[in-house]
SETOR-200025 format. One line per 4 residues: number of its first residue (from 0); for each residue x, y, z of C-alpha. Coordinates in Angstrom, 1 decimal. Each point is the difference from the previous one (the first is absolute). Example, Ala and Ser with C-alpha at 12.3 -4.5 7.8 and 13.67 -1.06 7.14 Angstrom:
residues 2
0 = 12.3,-4.5,7.8 ~ 1.4,3.4,-0.7
end
This chain:
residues 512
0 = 0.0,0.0,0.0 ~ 1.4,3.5,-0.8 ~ -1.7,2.5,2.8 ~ -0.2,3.9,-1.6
4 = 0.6,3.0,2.2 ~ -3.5,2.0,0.1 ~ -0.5,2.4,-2.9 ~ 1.8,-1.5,-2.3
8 = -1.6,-1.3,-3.4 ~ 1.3,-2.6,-2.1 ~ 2.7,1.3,-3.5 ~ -1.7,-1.0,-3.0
12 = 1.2,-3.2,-2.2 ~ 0.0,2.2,-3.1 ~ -1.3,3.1,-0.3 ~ -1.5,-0.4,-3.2
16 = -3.9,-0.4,-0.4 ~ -1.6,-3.3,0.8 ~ -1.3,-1.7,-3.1 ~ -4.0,-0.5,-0.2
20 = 0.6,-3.8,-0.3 ~ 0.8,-2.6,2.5 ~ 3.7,-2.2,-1.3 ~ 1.4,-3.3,1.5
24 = 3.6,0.2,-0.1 ~ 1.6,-3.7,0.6 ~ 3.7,-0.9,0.9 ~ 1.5,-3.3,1.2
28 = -0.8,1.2,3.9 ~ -2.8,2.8,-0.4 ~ -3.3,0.9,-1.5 ~ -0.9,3.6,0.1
32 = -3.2,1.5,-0.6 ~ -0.3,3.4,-0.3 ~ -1.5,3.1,-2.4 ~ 3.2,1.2,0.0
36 = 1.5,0.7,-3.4 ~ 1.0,-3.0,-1.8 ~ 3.9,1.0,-0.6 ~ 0.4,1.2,3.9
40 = -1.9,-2.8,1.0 ~ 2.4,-2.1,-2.2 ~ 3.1,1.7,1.3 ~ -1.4,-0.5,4.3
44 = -0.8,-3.7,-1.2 ~ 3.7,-0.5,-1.4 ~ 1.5,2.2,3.5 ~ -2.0,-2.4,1.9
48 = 1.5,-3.3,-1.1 ~ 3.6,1.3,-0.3 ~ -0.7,0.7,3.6 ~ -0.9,-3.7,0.6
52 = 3.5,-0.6,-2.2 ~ 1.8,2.3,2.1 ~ -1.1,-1.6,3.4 ~ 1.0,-3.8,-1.5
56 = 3.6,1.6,-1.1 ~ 0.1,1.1,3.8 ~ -1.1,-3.3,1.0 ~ 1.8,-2.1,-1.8
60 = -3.5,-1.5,-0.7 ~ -0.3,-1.8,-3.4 ~ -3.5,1.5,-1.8 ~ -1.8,-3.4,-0.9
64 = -3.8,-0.3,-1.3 ~ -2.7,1.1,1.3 ~ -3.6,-0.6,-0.7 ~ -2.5,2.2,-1.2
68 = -1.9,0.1,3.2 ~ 2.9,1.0,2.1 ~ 1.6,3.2,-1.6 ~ -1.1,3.4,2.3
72 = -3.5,1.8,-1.2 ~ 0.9,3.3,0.2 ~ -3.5,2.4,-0.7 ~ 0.6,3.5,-0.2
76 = -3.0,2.2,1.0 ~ -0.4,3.6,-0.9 ~ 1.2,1.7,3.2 ~ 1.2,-0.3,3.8
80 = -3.8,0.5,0.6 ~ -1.0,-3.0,-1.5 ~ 2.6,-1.7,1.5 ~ -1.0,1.4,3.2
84 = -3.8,-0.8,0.1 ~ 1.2,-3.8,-0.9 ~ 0.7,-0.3,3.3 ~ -1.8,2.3,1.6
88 = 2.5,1.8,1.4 ~ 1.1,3.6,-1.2 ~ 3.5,-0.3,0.5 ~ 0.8,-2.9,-1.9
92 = 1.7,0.3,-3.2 ~ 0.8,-3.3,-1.2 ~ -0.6,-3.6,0.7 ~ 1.2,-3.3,-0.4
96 = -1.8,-3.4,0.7 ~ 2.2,-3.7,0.4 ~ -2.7,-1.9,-1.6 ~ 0.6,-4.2,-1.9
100 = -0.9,-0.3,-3.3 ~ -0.3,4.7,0.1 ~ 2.1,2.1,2.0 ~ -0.6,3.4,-0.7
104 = 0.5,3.7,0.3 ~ -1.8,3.3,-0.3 ~ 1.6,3.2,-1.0 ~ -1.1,3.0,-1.7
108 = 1.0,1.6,-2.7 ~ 0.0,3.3,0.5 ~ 0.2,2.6,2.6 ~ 0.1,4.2,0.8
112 = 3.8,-0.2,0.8 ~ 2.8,0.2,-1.8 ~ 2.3,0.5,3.1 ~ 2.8,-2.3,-0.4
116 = 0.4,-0.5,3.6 ~ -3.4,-1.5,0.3 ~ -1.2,-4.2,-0.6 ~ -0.7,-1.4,-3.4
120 = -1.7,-2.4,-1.3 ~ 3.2,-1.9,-1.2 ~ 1.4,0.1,3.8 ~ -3.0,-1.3,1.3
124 = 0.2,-2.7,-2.3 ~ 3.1,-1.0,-0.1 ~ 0.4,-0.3,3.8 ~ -3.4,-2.1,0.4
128 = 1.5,-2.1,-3.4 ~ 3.0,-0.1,2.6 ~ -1.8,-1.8,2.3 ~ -1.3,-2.2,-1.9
132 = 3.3,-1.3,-2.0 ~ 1.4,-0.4,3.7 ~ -2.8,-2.4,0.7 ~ 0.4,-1.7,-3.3
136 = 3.9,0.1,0.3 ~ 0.2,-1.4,3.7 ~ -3.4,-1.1,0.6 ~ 0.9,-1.4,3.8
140 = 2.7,2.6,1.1 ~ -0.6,2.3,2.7 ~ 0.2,3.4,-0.2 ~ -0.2,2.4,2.7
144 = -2.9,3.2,-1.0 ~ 2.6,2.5,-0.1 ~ 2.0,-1.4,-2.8 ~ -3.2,-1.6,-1.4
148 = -0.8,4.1,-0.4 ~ 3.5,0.9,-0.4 ~ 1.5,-1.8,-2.9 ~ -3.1,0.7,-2.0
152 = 0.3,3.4,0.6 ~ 3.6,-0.3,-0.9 ~ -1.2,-1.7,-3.5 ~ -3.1,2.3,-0.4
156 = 2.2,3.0,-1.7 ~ 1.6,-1.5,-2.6 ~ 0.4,2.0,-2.6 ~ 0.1,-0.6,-3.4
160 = 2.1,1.5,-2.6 ~ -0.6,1.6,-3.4 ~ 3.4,-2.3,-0.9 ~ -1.5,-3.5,1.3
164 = 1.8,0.1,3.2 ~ -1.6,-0.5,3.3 ~ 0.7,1.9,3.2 ~ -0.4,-1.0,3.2
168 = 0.2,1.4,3.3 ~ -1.3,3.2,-0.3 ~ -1.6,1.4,3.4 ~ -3.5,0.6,0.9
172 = -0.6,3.6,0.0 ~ -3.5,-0.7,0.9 ~ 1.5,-1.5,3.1 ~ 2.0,3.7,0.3
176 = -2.1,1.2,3.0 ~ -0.2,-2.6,2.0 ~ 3.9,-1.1,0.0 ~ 1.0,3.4,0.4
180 = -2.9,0.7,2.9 ~ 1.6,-2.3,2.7 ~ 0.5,-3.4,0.6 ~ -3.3,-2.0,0.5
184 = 1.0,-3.4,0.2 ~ 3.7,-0.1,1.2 ~ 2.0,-3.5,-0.8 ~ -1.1,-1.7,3.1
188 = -3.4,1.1,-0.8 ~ -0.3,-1.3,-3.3 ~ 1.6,-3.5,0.1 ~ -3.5,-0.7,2.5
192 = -2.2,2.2,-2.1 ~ -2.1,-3.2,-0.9 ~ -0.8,-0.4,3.7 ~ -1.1,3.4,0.5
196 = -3.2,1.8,-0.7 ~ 1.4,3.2,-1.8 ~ -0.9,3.6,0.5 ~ -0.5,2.0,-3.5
200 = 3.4,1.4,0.0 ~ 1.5,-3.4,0.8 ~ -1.8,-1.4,-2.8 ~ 2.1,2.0,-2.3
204 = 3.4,-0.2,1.6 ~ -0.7,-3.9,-0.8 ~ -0.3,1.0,-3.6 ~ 2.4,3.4,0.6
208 = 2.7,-1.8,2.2 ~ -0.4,-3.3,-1.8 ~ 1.3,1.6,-2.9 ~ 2.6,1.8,1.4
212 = 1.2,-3.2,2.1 ~ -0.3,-2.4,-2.8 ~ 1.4,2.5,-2.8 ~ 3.4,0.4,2.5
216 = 0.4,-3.9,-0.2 ~ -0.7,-0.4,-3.2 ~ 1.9,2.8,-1.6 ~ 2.4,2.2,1.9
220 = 2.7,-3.1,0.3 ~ -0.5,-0.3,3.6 ~ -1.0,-3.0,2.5 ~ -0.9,-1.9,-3.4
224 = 0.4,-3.0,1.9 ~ -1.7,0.9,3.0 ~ -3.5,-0.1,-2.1 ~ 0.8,-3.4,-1.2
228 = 0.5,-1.0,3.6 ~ -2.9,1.2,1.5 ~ -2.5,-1.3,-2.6 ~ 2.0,-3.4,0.5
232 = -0.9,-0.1,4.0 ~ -3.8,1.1,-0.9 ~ -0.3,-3.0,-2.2 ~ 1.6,-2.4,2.8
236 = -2.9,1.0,2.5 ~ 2.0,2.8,1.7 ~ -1.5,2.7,1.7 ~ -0.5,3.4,-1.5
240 = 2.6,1.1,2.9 ~ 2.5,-3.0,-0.7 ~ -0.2,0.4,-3.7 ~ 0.9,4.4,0.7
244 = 3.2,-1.5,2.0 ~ 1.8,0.0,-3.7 ~ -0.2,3.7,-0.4 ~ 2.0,0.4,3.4
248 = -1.2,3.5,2.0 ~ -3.2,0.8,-1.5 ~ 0.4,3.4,1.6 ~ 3.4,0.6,-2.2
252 = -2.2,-1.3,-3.2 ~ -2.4,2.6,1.0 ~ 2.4,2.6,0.1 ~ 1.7,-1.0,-3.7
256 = -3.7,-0.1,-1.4 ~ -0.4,3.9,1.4 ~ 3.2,0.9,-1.9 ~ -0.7,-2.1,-3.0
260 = -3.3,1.2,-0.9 ~ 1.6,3.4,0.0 ~ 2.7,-0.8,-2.6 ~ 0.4,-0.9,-3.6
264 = -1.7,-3.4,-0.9 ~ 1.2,-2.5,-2.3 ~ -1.2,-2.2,-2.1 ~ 0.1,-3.0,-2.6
268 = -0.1,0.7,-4.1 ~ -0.7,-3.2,-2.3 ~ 1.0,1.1,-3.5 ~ -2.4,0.2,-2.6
272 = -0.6,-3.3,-1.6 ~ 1.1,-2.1,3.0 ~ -4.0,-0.2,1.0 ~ -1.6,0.0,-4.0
276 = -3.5,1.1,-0.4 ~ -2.2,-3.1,-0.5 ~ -3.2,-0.4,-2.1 ~ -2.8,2.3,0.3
280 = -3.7,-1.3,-1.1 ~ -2.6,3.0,-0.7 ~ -3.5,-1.0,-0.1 ~ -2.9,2.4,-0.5
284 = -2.8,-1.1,1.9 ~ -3.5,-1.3,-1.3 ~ -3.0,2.4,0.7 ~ -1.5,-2.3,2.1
288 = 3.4,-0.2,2.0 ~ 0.6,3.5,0.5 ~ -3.8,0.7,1.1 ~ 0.6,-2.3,2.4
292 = 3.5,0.9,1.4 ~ -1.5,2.2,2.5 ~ -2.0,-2.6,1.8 ~ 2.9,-2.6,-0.6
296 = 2.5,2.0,2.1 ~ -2.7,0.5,2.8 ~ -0.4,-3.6,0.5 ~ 3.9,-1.4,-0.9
300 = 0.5,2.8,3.1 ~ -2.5,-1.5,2.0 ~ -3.5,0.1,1.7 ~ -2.3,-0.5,2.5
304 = -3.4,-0.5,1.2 ~ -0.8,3.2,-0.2 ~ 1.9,1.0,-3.2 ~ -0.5,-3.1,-2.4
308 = -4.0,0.6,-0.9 ~ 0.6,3.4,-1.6 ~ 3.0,-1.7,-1.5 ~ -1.8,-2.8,-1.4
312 = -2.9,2.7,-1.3 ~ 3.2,2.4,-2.1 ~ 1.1,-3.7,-1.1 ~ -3.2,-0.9,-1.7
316 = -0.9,3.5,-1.2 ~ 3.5,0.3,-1.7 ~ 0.2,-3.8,-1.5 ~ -3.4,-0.1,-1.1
320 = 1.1,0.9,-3.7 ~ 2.4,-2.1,-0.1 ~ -1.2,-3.3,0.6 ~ 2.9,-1.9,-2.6
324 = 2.7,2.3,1.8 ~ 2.3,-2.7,1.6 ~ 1.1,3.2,2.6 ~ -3.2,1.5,0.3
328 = -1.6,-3.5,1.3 ~ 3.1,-0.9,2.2 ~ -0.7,3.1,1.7 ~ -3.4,-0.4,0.4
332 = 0.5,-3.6,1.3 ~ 2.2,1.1,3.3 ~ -2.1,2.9,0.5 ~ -3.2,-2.2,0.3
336 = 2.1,-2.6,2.0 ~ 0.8,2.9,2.1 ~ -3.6,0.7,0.4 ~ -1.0,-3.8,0.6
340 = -1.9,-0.3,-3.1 ~ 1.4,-3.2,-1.3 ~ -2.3,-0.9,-2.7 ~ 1.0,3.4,-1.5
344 = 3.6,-0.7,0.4 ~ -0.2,-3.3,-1.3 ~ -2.3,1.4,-3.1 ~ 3.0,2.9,-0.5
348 = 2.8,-2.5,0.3 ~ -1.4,-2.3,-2.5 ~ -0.4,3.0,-2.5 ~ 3.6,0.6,0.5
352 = 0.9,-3.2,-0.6 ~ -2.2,-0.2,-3.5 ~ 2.0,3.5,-0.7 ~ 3.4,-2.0,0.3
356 = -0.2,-3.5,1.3 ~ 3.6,0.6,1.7 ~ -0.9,2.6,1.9 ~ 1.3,-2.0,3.5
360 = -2.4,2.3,2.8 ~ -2.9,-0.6,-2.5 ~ 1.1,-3.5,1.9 ~ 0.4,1.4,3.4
364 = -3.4,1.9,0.2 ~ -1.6,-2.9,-1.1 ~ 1.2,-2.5,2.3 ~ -0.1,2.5,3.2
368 = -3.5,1.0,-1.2 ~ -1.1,-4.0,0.4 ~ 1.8,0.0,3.2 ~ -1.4,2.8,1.7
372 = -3.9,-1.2,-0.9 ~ 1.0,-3.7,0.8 ~ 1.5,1.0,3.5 ~ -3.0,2.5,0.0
376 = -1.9,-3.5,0.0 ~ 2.0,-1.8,2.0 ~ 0.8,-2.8,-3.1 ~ 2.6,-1.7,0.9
380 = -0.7,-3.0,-2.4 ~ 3.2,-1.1,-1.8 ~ -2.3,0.4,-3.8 ~ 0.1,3.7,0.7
384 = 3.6,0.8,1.2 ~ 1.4,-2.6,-2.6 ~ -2.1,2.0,-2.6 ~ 1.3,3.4,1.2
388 = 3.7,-1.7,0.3 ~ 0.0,-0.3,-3.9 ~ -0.8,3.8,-0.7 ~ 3.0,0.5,2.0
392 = 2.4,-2.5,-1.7 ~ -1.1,1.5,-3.2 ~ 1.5,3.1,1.1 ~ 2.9,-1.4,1.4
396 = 0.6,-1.4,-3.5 ~ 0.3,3.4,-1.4 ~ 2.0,1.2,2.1 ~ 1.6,-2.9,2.1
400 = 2.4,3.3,1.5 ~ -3.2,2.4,1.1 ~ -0.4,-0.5,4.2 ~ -3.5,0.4,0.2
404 = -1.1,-2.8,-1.8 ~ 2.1,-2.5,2.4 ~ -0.7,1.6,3.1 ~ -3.8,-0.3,-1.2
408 = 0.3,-3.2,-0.3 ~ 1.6,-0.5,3.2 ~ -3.1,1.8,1.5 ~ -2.3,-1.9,-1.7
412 = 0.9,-3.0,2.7 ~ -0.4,2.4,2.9 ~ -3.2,1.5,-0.7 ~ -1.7,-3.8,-0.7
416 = 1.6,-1.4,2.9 ~ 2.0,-2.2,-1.4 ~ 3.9,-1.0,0.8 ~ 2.2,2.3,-2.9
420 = 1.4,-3.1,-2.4 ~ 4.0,0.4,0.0 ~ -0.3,1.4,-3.5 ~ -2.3,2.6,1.8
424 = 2.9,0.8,2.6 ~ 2.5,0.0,-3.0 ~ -1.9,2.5,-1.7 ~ 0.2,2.5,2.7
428 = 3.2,-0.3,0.5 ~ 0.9,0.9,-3.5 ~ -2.1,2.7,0.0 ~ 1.8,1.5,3.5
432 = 3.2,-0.8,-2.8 ~ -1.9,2.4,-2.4 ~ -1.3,2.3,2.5 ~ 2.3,-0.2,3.3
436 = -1.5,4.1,0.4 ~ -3.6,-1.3,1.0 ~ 0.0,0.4,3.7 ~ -3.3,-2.6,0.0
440 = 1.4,-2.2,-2.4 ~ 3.3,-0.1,2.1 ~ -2.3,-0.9,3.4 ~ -1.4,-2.7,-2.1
444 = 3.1,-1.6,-1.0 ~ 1.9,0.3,3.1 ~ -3.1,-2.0,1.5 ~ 0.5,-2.9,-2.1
448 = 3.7,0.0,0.7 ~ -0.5,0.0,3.5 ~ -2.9,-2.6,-0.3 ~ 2.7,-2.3,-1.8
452 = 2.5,0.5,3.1 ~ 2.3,2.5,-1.1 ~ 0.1,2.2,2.6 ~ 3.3,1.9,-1.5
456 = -1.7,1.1,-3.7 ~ -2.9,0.9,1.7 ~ 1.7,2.4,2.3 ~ 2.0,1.1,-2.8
460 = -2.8,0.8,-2.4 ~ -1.8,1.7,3.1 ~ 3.1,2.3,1.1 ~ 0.0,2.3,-2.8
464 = -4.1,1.1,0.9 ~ 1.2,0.8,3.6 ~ 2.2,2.9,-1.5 ~ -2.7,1.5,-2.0
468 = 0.2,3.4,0.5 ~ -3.5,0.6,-1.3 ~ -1.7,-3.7,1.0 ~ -1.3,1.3,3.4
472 = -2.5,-2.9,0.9 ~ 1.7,-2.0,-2.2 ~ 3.8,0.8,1.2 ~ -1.6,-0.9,3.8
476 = -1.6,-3.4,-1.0 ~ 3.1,-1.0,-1.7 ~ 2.3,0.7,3.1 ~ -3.0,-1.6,1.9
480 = 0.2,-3.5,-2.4 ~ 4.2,0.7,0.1 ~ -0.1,-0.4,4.0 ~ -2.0,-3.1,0.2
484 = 1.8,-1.8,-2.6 ~ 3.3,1.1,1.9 ~ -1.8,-1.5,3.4 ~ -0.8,-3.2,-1.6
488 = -3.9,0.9,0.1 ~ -0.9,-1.3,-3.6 ~ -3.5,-0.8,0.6 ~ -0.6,3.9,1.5
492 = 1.8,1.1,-3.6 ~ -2.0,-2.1,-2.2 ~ -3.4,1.1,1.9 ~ 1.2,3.5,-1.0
496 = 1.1,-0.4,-3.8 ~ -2.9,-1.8,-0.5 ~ -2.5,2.4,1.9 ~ 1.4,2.6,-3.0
500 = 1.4,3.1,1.8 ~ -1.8,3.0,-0.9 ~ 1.3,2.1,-2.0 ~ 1.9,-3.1,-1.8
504 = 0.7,1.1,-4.0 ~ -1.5,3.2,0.3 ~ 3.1,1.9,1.3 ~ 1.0,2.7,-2.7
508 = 2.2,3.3,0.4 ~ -1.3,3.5,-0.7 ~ 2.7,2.3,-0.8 ~ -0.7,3.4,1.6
end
């Protein structure tokens, strides 16, 4: 999450006028959708995966293939207002949401400022896309929330030059006022920050100080080592106090931070054509697509109770002249899901599916539709699951790579009461594989590891939730779960992972 300083508004992506027209632009890791014109949108598309490219090259992680269903949905809505009323929450500028089989992010396009000290778009992607590669990258390492926050604030201001090479390093300046304004979260502070409940200003010295602290380790040429150290003792089940122990006198750290964030800073440049551009796919949408984008991002964002009826209503008022628009339908099938009508859903789905018969949530809607009315009815009768199992499978065929057709399936066992089959339990875990940033999906796998005896993975796939700076409930129940397996209380950990902790794959970050 990237936390804004009040009064400042978001620096436009480009200042040139939006197009009228809604375009999908598709790389290898992204899909963008955005009214933006169709060469910027080209040209933030193409920044965006040599970005992923640059964070590999850092990483020393090799870039293999990826499915369809798990490349970043980035959709770009017309201002921070939009962005704001999302959420419902005024201060929010941008979000991003660790979803299998969809993770995606909202930020505008456009804004009032052209201040160059003040958040943009690109920041605010690039350190939730952060996030998400270190997830992908290391799915079961812990990392503590101020260098969570701290190396993607370090990443977030990359800049890109007119030559093809890449910067990185550059400093916050929208971080300016609260570095310079005092030290909110000194060292011995921050290494706990995870344990304590932070006042506003300490909220951004964990994004403010985080920088500062992880930019001195990972660029000024000093205690290089000591970071390597420290995240070693996290990951062997140290304390947050034993792991500081490698940085020696936190209170002399402290004092190099105050000098350092007061100097010149350096940085890293990777020459141009060290990270090359890779393929760019523009798509202008169908009219029944774009009609329907507004409603689409309202439901991929989520709703509720209250929300999803006049959600369901824009869906059908929008789709209705569309009804061979493979979009159109697929968006009117979650939105009447949403809503609980599931004959609808069903009716849209199968629409979808006549518009393009590999359209794999076409599958999705359809089998969750059957599922919801036959737990509605309390069927349990092996006729209907093993009916609703096939609409699945056809998905899975597809796409045998796309997570939500496998965990479906594995909650098709659940919701009929019946023991999951091992190829059930297999298929979860490859979708945690695919999609190790679903906080719920993670809960679920870790339960079948620790059902099967391995106390070890479990704990391991469960540590990295307990650093969440963002999970809250979540961070809580995963310490909780971490605790009992660590006291040999299995049973007490399986009641919980299977009671599903709330707040359990609905974790996102808002970047204010």
């Amino acid at each position: 999450m990237v936390r804004m300083l009040l009064g400042l508004l978001l620096l436009l992506v480009a200042a040139a006028p939006a197009s009228a027209e809604w375009y999908e632009a598709g790389t290898r890791h992204f899909v963008v959708y955005s009214e933006l014109d169709p060469d910027k949108l080209k040209d933030f598309a193409d920044k965006l995966e040599r970005f992923d490219g640059t964070m590999r090259l850092l990483r020393k992680v090799p870039d293999e293939p990826i499915g369809p269903a798990n490349r970043v949905t980035i959709y770009m809505v017309d201002d921070r207002e939009d962005v704001a009323k999302l959420v419902s929450d005024s201060f929010v500028a941008g979000f991003y949401v660790p979803r299998a089989g969809g993770s995606l992010a909202i930020v505008p396009r456009r804004s009032r400022s052209t201040s160059v000290n003040d958040l943009s778009p690109q920041a605010i992607l690039l350190h939730e896309y952060t996030h998400h590669l270190m997830w992908s990258f290391s799915p079961n390492t812990v990392y503590p929330s101020w260098y969570i926050e701290g190396f993607a604030e370090a990443l977030a201001t990359v800049k890109f030059e007119q030559d093809g090479a890449i910067v990185l390093g550059n400093p916050p300046q929208y971080r300016g006022y609260g570095l310079l304004s005092g030290n909110w979260l000194p060292v011995d502070k921050l290494m706990i920050a995870d344990t304590l409940k932070l006042t506003n200003e300490q909220r951004e010295g964990l994004y403010g100080r985080g920088w500062l602290l992880s930019h001195y380790l990972l660029f000024s040429g000093q205690r290089a080592d000591q970071l390597t150290r420290y995240l070693n003792a996290l990951n062997e089940g140290k304390s947050a106090h034993e792991a500081a122990a490698a940085f020696g006198d936190l209170k002399q750290l402290d004092r190099e931070l105050e000098k350092y964030k007061t100097g010149k800073f350096r940085g890293a440049r990777i020459p141009a054509g060290k990270v090359p551009s890779g393929a760019v796919t523009l798509r202008k949408l169908s009219a029944g697509e774009a009609a329907t984008m507004d409603v689409r991002v309202r439901s991929k964002v989520g709703v509720n109770a209250k929300t999803a009826p006049g959600t369901y209503e824009r869906a059908k008022k929008a789709a209705a002249p569309y009804p061979n628009d493979r979009g159109a339908q697929l968006v009117l099938a979650e939105a009447a899901y949403d809503a609980g009508d599931y004959a609808a859903s069903e009716a849209a789905a199968d629409r979808a599916l006549a518009a393009d018969p590999k359209a794999v949530d076409g599958y999705v809607y359809k089998a969750m539709s059957q599922m919801a009315v036959a737990a509605k009815a309390g069927d349990t009768t092996a006729k209907t699951w093993t009916r609703i199992r096939k609409i699945i499978a056809t998905g899975n065929k597809i796409d045998p790579e796309d997570p939500e057709p496998l965990m479906l399936y594995f909650r098709s066992f659940v919701e009929s009461g019946t023991p999951p089959t091992e190829n059930a339990k297999s298929g979860l875990m490859r979708a945690f594989e695919l999609a190790p940033q679903d906080p719920g999906l993670r809960f679920n796998a870790a339960a079948i590891v620790l059902r099967h005896g391995d106390k070890a993975i479990a704990r391991e796939m469960l540590a990295p939730l307990a650093y969440q700076p963002h999970g809250e409930g979540l961070a809580k129940v995963a310490a909780e779960l971490i605790a009992m397996i660590d006291k040999g209380d299995i049973d007490k950990a399986l009641g919980t992972l299977d009671a599903k902790p709330d707040g359990a794959g609905s974790e996102g970050e808002a970047a204010k």
